[in-house]
BASE-483670 format. One line per field, with one value per atom (N, C-alpha, C, O): residue in three letters; x, y, z. Coordinates in nm, 3 decimals. Layout:
# BASE-483670
aa: (ala ...);
c1: (X ...);
c2: (Y ...);
c3: (Z ...);
This chain:
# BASE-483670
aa: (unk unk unk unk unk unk unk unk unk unk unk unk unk unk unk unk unk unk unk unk unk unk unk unk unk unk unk unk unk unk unk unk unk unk unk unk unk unk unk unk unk unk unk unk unk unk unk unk unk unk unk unk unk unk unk unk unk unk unk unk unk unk unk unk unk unk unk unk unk unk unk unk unk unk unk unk unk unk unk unk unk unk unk unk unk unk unk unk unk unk unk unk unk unk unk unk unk unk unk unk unk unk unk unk unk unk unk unk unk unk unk unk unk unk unk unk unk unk unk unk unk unk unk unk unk unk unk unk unk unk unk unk unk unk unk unk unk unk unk unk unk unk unk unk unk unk unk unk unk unk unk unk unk unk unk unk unk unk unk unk unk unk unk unk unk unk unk unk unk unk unk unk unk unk unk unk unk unk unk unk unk unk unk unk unk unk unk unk unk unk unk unk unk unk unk unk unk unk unk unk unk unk unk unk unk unk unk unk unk unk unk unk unk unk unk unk unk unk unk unk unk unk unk unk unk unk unk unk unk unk unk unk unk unk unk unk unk unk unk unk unk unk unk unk unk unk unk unk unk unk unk unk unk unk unk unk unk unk unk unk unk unk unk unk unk unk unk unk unk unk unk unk unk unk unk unk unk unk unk unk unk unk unk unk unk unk unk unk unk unk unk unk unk unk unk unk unk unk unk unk unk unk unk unk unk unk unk unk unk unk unk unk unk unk unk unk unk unk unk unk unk unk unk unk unk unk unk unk unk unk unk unk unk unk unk unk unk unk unk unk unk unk unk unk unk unk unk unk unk unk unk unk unk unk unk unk unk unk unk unk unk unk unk unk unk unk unk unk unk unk unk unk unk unk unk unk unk unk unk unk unk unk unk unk unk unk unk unk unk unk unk unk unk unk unk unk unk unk unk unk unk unk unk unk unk unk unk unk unk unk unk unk unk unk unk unk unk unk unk unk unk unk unk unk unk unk unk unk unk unk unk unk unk unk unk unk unk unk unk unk unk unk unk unk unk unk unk unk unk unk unk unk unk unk unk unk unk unk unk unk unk unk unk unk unk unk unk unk unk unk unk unk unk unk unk unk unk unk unk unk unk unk unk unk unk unk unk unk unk unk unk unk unk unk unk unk unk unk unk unk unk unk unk unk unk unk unk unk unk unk unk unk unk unk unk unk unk unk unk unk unk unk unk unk unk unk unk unk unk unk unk unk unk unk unk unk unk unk unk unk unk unk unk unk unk unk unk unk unk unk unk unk unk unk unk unk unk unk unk unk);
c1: (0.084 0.000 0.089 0.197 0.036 0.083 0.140 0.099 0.239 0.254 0.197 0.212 0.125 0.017 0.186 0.165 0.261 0.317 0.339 0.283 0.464 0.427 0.450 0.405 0.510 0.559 0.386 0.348 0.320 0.207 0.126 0.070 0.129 0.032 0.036 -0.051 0.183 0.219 0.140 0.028 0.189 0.139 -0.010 -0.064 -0.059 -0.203 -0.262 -0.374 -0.179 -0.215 -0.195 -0.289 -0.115 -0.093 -0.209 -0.300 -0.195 -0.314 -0.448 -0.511 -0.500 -0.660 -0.717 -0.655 -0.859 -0.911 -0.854 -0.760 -0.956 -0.882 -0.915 -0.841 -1.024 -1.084 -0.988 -0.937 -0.970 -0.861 -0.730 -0.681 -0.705 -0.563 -0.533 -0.431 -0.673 -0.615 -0.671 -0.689 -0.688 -0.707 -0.577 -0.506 -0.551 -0.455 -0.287 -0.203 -0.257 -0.135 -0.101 0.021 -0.171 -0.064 -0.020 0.092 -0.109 -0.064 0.057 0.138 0.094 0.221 0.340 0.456 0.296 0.417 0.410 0.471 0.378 0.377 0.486 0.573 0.444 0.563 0.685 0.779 0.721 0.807 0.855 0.932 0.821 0.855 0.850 0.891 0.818 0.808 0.898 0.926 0.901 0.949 1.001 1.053 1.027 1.168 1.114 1.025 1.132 1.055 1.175 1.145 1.329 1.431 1.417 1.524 1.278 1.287 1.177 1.214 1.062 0.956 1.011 1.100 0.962 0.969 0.871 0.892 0.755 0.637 0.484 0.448 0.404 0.315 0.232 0.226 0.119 0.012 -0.106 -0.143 -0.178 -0.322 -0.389 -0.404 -0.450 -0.602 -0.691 -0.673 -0.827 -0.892 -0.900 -1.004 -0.778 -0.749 -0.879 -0.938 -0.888 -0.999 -1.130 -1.187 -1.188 -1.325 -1.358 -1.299 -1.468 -1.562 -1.636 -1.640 -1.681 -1.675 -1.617 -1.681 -1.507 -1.411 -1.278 -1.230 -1.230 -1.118 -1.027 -1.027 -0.912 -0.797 -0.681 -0.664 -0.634 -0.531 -0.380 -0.385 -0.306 -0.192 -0.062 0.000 -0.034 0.100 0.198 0.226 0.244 0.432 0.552 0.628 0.513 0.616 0.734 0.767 0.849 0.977 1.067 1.009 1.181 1.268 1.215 1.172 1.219 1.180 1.070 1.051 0.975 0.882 0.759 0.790 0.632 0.513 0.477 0.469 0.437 0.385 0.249 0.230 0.152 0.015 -0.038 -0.057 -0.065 -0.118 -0.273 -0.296 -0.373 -0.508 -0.585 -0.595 -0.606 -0.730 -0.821 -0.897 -0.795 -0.916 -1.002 -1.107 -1.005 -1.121 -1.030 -0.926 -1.176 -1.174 -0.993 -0.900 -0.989 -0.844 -0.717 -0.605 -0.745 -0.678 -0.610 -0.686 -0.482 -0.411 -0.376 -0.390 -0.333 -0.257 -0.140 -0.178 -0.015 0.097 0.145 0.169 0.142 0.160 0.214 0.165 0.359 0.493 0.470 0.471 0.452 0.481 0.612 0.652 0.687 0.790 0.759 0.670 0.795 0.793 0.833 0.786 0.901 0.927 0.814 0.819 0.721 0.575 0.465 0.364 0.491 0.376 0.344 0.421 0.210 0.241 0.189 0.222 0.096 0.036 0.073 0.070 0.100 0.100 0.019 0.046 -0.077 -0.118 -0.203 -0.252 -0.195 -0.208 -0.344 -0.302 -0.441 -0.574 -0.565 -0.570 -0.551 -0.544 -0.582 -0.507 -0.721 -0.805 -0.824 -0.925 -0.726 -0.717 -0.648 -0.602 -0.626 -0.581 -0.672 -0.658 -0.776 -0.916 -0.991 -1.064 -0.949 -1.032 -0.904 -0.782 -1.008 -0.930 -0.832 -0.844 -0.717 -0.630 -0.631 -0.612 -0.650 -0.624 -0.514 -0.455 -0.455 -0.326 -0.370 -0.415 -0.338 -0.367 -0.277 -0.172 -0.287 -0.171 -0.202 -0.291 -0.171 -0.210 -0.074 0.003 -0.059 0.078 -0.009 -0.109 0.129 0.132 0.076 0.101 0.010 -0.029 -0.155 -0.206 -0.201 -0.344 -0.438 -0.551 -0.369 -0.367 -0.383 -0.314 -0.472 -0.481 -0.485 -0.502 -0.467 -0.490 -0.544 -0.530 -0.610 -0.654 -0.623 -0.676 -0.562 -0.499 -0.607 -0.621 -0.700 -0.762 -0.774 -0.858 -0.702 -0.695 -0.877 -0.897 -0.936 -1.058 -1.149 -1.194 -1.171 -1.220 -1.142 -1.205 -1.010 -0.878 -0.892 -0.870 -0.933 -0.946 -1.082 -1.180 -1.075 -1.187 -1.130 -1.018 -1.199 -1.194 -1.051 -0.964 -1.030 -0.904 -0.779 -0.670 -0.785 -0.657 -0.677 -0.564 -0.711 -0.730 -0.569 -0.468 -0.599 -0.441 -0.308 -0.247 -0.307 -0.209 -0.167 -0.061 -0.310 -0.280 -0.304 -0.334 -0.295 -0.261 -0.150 -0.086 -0.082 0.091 0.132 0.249 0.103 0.162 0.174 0.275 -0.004 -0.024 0.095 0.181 0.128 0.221 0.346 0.384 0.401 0.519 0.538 0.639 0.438 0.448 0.464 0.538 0.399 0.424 0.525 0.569 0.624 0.779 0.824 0.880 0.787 0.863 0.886 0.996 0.768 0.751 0.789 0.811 0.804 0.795 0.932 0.983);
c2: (-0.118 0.000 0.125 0.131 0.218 0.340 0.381 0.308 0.501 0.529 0.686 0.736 0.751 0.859 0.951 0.973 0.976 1.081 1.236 1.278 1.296 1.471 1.455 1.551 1.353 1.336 1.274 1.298 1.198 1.153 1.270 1.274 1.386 1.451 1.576 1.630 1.602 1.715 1.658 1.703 1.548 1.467 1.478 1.504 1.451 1.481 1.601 1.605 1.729 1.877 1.858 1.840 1.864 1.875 1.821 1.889 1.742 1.635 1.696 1.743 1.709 1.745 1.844 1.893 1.830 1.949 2.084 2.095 2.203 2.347 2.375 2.420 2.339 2.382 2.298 2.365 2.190 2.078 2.189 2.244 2.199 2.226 2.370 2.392 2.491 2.622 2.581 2.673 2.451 2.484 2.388 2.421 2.309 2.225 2.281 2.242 2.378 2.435 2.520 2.540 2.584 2.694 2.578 2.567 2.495 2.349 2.364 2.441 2.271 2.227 2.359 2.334 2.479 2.569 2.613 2.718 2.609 2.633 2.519 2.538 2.371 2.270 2.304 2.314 2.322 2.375 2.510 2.470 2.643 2.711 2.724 2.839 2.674 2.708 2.507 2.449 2.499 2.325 2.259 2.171 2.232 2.190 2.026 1.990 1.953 1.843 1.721 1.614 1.801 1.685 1.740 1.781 1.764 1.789 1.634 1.542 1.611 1.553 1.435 1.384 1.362 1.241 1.132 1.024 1.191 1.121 1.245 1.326 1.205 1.299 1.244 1.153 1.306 1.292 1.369 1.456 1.316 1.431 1.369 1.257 1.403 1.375 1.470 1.590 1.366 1.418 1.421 1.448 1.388 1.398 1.334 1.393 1.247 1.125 1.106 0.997 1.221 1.233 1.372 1.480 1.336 1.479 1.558 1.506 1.664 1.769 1.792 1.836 1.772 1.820 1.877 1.873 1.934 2.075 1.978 1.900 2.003 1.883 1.955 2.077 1.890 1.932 1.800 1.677 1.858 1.818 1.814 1.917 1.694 1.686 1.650 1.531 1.702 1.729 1.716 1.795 1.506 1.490 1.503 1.456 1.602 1.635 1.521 1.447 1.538 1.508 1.530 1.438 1.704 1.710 1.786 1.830 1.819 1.848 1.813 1.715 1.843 1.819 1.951 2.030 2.002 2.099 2.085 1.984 2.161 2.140 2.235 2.350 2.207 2.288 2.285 2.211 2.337 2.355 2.492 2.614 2.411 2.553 2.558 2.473 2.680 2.763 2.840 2.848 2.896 2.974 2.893 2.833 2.953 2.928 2.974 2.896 3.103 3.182 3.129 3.112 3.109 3.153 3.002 2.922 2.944 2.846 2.875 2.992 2.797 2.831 2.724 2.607 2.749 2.642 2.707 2.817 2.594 2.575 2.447 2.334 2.506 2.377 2.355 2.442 2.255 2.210 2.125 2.034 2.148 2.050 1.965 1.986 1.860 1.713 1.718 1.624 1.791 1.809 1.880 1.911 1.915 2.017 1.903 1.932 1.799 1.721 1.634 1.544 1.667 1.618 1.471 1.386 1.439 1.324 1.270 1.357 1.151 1.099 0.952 0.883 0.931 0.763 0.711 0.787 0.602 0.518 0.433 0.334 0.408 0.294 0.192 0.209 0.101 -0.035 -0.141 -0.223 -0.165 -0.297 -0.406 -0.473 -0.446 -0.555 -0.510 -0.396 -0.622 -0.598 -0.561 -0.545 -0.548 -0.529 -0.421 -0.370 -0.378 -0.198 -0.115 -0.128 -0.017 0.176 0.147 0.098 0.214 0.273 0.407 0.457 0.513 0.618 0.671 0.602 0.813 0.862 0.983 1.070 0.961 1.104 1.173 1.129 1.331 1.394 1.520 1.587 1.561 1.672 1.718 1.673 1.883 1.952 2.026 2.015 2.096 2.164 2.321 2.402 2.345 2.437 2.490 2.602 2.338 2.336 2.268 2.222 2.274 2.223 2.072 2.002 2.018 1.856 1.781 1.835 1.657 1.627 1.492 1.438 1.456 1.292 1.224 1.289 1.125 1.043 0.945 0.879 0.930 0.762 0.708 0.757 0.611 0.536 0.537 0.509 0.549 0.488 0.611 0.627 0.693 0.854 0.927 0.999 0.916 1.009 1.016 1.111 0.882 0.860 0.846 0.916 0.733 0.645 0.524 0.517 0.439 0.244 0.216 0.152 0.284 0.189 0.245 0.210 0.314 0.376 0.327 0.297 0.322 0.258 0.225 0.295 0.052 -0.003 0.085 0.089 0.133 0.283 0.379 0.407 0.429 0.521 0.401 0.449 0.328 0.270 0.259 0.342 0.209 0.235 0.362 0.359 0.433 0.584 0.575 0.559 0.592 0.609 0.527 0.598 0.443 0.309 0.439 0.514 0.438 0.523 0.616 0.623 0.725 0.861 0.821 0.886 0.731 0.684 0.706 0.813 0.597 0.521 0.676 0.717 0.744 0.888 0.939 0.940 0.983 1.114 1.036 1.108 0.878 0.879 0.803 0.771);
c3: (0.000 0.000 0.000 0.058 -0.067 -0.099 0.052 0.142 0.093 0.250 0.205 0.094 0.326 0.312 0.393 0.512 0.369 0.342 0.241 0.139 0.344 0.277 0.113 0.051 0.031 -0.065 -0.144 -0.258 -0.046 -0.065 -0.119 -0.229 -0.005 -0.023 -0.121 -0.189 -0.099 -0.238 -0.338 -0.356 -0.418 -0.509 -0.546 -0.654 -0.425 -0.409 -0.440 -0.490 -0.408 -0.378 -0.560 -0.637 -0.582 -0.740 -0.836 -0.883 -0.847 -0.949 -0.890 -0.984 -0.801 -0.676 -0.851 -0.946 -0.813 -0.899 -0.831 -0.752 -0.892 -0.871 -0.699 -0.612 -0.695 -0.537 -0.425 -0.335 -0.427 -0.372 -0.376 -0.277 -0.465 -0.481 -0.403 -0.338 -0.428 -0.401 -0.216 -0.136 -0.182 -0.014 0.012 0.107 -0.040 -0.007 -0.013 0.068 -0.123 -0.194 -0.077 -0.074 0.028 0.135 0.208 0.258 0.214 0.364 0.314 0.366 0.174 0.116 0.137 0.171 0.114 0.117 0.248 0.234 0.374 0.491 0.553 0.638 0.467 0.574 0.481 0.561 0.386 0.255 0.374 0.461 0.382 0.455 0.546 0.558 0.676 0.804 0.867 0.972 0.816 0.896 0.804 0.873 0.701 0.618 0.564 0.642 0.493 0.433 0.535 0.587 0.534 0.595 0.715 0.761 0.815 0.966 0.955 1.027 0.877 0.878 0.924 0.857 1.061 1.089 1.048 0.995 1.088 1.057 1.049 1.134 0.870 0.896 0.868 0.786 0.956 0.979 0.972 1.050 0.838 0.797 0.841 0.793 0.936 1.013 0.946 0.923 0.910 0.842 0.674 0.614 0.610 0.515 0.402 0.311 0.432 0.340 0.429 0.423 0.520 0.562 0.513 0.525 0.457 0.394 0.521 0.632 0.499 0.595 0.703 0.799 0.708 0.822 0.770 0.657 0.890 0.846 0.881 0.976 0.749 0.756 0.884 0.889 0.949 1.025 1.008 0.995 1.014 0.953 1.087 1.112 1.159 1.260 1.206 1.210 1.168 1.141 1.262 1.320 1.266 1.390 1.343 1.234 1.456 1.401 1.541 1.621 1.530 1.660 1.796 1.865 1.850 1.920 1.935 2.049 1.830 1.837 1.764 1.696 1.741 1.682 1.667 1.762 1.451 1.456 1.406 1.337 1.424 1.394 1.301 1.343 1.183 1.088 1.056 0.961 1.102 1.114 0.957 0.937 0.915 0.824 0.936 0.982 0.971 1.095 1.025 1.088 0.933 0.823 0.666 0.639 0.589 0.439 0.412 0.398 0.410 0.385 0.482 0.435 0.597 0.753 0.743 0.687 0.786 0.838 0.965 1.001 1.041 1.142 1.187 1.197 1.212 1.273 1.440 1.490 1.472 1.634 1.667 1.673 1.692 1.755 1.897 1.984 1.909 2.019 2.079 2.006 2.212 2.246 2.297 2.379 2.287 2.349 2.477 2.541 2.539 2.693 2.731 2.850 2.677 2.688 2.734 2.799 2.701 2.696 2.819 2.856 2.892 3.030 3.014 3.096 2.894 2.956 2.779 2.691 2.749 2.638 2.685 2.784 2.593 2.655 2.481 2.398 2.478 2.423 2.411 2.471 2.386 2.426 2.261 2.139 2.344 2.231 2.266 2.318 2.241 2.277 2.210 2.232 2.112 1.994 1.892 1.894 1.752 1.639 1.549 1.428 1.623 1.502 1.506 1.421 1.674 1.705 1.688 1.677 1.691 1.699 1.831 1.943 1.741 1.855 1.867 1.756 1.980 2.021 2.073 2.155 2.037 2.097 2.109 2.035 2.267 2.367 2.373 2.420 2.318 2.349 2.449 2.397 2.540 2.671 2.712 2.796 2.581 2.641 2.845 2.916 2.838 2.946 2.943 3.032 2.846 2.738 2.765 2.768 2.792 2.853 2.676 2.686 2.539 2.467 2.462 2.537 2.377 2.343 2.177 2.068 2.207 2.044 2.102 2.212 1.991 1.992 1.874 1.784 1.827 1.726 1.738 1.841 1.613 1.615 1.493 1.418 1.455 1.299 1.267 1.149 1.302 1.247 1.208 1.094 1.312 1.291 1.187 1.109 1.176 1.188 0.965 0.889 0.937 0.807 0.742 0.769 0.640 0.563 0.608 0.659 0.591 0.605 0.537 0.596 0.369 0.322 0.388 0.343 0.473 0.510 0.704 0.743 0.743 0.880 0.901 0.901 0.923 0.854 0.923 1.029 0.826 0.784 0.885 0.941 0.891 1.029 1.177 1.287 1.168 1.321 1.278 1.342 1.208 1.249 1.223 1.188 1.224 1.220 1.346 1.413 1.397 1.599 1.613 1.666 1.598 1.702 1.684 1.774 1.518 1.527 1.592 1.661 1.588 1.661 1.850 1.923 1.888 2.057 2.041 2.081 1.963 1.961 1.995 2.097 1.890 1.848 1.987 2.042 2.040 2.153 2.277 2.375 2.300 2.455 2.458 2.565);
């Protein structure tokens, strides 16, 4: 199976019809300018392949996680977080066949929730549970 990386998704931004492309094209030049393609450890579009929802984008680095959110039609926003920031990291994994969840709770007062099953569509599930597994490995 294809891997849903930034190389994935450029790709994606490119080929997308016009409307795809002119919401998708600042994402791409925001991780291009603001966080570097050789910082990218592991990325992660939540949201990416569910219809009506605002894609948000984690750009796990070394020692940090940045978060790229469309907050309005026009408006993006990026917000780094450090890994020494993060008070609570936890994990829920009840089989090989359910959702895994990854809790993230900086010190920020900030949160995230990681879940292969919400997080996508059905053919990508799979996929993003080993991301979740990777990104744990990553941060803890």
């Amino acid at each position: 199976m294809t891997e849903v990386n930034f190389d994935f998704f450029t790709n994606l931004t490119n080929s997308a019809d016009i409307s795809e492309r002119e919401r998708y094209k600042p994402l791409v030049d925001i991780i291009n300018t603001y966080i570097g393609i050789e910082n990218i450890e592991i990325f992660y579009p939540k949201f990416l392949f569910v219809n009506d929802r605002k894609l948000m984008i984690f750009v796990f680095q070394q020692e940090q996680v940045s978060v790229i959110k469309e907050v309005e039609d026009t408006t993006i926003s990026l917000t780094t977080f450090k890994y020494n920031n993060l008070k609570v990291s936890e994990i829920y994994y009840t089989g090989a066949e359910e959702p895994v969840t990854l809790k993230l709770d900086f010190n920020t007062g900030e949160f995230f929730r990681l879940n292969n099953q919400t997080d996508t569509n059905n053919t990508w599930t799979d996929h993003f549970k080993n991301k979740i597994t990777a990104i744990y490995k990553l941060i803890t």
